[in-house]
C-alpha positions in Angstrom: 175.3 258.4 141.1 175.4 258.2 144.8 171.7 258.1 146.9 171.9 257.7 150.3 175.1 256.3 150.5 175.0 253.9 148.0 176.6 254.0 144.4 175.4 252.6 141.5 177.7 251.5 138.6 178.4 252.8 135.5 176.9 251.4 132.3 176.7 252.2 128.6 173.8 252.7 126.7 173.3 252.0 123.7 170.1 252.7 122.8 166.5 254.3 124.9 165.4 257.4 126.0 165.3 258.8 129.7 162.4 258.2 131.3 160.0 261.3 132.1 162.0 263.3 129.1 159.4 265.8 126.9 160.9 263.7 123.5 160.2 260.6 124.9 156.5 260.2 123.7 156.9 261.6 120.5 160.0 259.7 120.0 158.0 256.3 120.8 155.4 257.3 118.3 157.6 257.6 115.4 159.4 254.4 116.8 156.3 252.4 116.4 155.1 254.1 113.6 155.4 251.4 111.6 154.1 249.1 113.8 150.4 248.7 111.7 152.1 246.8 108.4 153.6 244.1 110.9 150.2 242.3 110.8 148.2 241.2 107.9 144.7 240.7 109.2 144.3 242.7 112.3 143.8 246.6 112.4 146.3 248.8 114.6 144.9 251.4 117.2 147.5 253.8 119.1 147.1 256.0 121.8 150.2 257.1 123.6 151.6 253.6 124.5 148.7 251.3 124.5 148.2 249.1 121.1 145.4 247.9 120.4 145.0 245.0 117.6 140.9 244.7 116.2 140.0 241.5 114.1 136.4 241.5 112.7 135.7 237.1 112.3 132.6 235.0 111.6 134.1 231.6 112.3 136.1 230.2 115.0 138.6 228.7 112.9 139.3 231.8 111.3 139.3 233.9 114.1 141.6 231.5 115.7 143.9 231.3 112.6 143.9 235.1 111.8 145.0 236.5 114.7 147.5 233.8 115.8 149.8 234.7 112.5 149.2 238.4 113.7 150.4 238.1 116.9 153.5 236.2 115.4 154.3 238.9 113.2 154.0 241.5 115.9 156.3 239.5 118.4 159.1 239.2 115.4 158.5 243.0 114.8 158.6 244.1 118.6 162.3 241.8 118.9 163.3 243.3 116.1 163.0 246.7 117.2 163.8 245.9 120.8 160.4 246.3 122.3 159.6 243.9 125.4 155.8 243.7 125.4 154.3 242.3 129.1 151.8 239.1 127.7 150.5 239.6 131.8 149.0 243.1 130.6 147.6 241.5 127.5 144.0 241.9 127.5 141.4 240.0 124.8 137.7 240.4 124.1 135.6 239.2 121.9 132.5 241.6 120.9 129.2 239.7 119.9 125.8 240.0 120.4 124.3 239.9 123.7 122.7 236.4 123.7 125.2 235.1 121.0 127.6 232.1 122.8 131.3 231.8 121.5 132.7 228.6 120.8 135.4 227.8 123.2 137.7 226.7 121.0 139.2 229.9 120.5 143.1 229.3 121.1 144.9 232.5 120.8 148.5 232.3 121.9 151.1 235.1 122.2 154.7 234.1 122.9 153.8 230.8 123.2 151.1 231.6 126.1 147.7 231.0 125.7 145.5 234.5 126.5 142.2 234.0 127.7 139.0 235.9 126.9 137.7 238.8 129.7 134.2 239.9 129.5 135.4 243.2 129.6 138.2 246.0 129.1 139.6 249.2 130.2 140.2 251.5 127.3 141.2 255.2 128.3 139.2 255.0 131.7 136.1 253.7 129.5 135.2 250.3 130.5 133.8 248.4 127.5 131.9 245.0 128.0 131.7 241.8 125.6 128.2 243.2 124.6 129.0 246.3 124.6 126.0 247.3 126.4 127.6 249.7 128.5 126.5 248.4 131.7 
């Protein structure tokens, strides 16, 4: 392909769909389709090409435990299928009761980097808070 005057090289393929093609999504659906029995504790939300992982804990050390061997499972089933996932877009919350305090010894480590709590996400254009007070 030539652009400008530049050429790019030629490379094979071996495996992906173009970018912007009408198959694409549905093909990524029934890629990841099998996504949910990676884990073992955590519950698996889709929509289009967000994942979302929900744990419901009542102890730190659970919490902690639980979905630390889930996110090891999904990073050994994302190489395995050759999906990159970006840890820097990797968002985690934890819901509780407005004037309930967290222990902050929550460790929760994905790829070997350790993600820290946000008192608040974006979810379909919906921003949802900690408390989920809707403020």
């Amino acid at each position: 392909m030539s652009i400008n005057g530049f050429n790019s090289d030629h490379l094979d393929i071996s495996c992906g769909v173009p970018q912007g093609s009408v198959l694409g999504p549905l093909l990524f659906l029934i890629y990841i389709n099998d996504l949910y029995s990676s884990v073992k504790f955590c519950k698996v939300h889709h929509f289009a090409d967000d994942t979302n992982l929900t744990y419901f804990g009542d102890s730190v050390e659970k919490i902690n435990k639980s979905i630390n061997i889930d996110l090891k499972l999904l990073v050994h089933w994302l190489n395995a299928n050759k999906i990159a996932l970006n840890v820097s877009k990797t968002e985690l919350v934890f819901f509780k009761p407005n004037r309930k305090k967290i222990n902050s010894d929550i460790k929760i480590k994905l790829n070997g980097k350790k993600i820290y709590p946000t008192t608040s996400v974006r979810y379909l254009g919906v921003k949802i808070d900690s408390n989920l007070n809707w403020k």
